[in-house]
N, C-alpha and C positions, 0 to 999 in steps of 0.2 A: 550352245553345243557343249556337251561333256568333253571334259580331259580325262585319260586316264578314270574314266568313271566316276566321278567327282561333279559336284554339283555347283555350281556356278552363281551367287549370289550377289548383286548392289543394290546397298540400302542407305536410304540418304533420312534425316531428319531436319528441319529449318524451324520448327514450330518454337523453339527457343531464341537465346540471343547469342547464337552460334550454331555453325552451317556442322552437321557431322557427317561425315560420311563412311562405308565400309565396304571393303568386298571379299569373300570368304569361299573359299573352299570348302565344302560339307562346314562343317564345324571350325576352320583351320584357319585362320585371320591370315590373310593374306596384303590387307589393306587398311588402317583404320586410323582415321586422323579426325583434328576438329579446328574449325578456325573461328575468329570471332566473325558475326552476320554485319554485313552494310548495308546500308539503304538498295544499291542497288544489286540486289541478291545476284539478278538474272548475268551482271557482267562478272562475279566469282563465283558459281554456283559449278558452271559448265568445262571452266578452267580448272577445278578443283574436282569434275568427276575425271577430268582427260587427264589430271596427275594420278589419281586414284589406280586408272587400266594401264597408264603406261608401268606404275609401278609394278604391278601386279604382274608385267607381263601380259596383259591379253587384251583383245580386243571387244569392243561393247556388244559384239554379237557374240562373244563366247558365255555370256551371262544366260542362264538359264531361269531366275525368278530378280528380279526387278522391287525392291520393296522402299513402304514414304510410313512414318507417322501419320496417321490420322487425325492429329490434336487429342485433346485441347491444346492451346497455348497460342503465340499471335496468329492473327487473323490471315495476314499475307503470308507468311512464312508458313501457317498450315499447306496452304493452295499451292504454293511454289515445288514441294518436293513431291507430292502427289501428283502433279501435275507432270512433272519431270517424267517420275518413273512409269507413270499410266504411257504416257507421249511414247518412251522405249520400251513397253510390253506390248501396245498396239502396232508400232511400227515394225519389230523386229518378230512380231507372233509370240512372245514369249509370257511366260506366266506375272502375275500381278500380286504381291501380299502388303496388306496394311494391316498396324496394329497400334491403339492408342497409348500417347507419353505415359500415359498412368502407369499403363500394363508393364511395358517395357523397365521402367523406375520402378516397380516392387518388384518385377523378374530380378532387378541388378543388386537387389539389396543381400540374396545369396541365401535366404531361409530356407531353407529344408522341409519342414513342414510348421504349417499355423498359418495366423493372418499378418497380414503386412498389408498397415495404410500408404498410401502413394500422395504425397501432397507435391502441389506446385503451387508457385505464386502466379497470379492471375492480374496483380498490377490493382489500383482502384480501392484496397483494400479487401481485398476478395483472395481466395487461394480456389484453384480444382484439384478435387480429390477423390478418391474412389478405395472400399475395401478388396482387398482379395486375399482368397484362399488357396494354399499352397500344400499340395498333399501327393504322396508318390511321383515328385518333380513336376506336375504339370498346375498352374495358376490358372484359378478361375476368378469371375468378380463375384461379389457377392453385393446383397442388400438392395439400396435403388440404386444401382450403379454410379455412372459418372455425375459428379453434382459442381456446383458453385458456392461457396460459403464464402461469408464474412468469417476475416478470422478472429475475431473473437468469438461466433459463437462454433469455429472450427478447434481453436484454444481451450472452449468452456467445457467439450464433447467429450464423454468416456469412452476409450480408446482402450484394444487390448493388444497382446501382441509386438509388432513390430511398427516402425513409420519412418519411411527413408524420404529424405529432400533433398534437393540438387544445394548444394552448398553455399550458391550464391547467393541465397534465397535468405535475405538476412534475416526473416522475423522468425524463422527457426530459433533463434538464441532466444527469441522471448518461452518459446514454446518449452524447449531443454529445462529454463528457470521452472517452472511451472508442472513439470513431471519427469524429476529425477530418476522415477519408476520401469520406466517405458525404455524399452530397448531402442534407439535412434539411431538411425544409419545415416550420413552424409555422401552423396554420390559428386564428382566432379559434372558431370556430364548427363546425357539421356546416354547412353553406352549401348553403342550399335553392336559389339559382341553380346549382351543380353538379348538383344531384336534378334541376331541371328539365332542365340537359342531357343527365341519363340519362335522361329521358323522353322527349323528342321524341328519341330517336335511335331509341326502341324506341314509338315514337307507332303505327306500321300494327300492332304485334302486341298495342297495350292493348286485351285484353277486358273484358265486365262481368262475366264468369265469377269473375273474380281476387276479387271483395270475400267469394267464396264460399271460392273454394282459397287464396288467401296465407296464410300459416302467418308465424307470429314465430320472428325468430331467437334463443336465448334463451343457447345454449353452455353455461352454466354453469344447471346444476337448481335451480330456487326451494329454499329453505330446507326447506319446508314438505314438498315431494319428497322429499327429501336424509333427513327425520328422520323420512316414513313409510317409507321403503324399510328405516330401521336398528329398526323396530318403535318408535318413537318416541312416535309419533303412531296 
């Protein structure tokens, strides 16, 4: 339900190794905290969306679109906030948006126009990463989209433009050594006020359909996959 004709948004993210969460008036932060993630998400997750609306002031039916990360990045914590917000767009009849960590991490990086790489660490040795292009404010992906790489052969790759990484991500320092050239950005967080401005950009085309069809991004096969495919399991 609208206030005062204003749009009513919460969007949670888990697919890292901290729970974010936000809720937003049009473009207006209303909400927007992060804490670290624990094993058992499900007993902080829902105490941390019910700080979230009391702050705010309102109640979980006054949310008009409902939004989760799509991954990449852990595999439960993908499923947990998707899961969440689908669970309150289907119950409540309300609209559903997902948009992958990639996207939202080059949204936050603040480019203007040009490319801007999105790396995440993937754990294993591995990073997810994806190009996009950023042109009269709106980001699109480009090339073969979302991928998985070893980072050294992510390290070896001619890169133009921009490359923002979440902070924590320590093998960024190797990467910095290695192309003093390259514009690098460091982000604290996946920054749920960038998700909101991927939202209201794409605000006329949110359906309620999406809490049916958004699919998780996941790139890299569960474990569990991986060892039925090799007769494992």
């Amino acid at each position: 339900m609208r206030k005062g004709g204003k749009m009513y948004s919460l969007m949670m993210d888990t697919s890292t190794n901290e729970i974010a969460l936000g809720v937003y008036r049009d473009k207006e932060t209303v909400f927007e905290d992060y804490i670290p993630a624990e094993k058992r998400y499900n007993a902080v997750f829902m105490k941390f969306v019910d700080k979230g609306l009391r702050e705010a002031e309102i109640k979980v039916s006054d949310i008009d679109v409902f939004a989760s990360t799509l991954g990449p990045g852990a595999f439960t914590g993908v499923r947990i906030s998707m899961a969440a917000m689908k669970a309150f767009a289907l119950a409540l009849d309300k609209k559903f948006f997902g948009v992958s960590t990639l996207e939202i991490l080059a949204f936050s990086a603040g480019v203007k126009e040009g490319r801007v790489t999105a790396v995440l660490d993937a754990r294993r040795n591995e990073v997810y990463t994806a190009v996009f292009e950023v042109r009269d404010a709106k980001i699109s992906l480009l090339g073969p989209g979302m991928e998985l790489k070893k980072r050294e052969a992510f390290l070896g790759q001619k890169i133009e433009g921009t490359v923002v990484f979440l902070k924590r991500d320590a093998f960024f320092v190797e990467y910095l050594r290695k192309s003093s050239k390259i514009d690098v950005v460091l982000k604290e967080h996946i920054e749920m006020s960038a998700f909101c401005g991927i939202l209201m950009d794409a605000a006329k085309d949110i359906k309620k359909e999406a809490a049916y069809s958004a699919a998780p991004v996941y790139i890299r096969k569960p474990d569990a996959e991986k060892a039925q495919e090799k007769g494992i399991l």
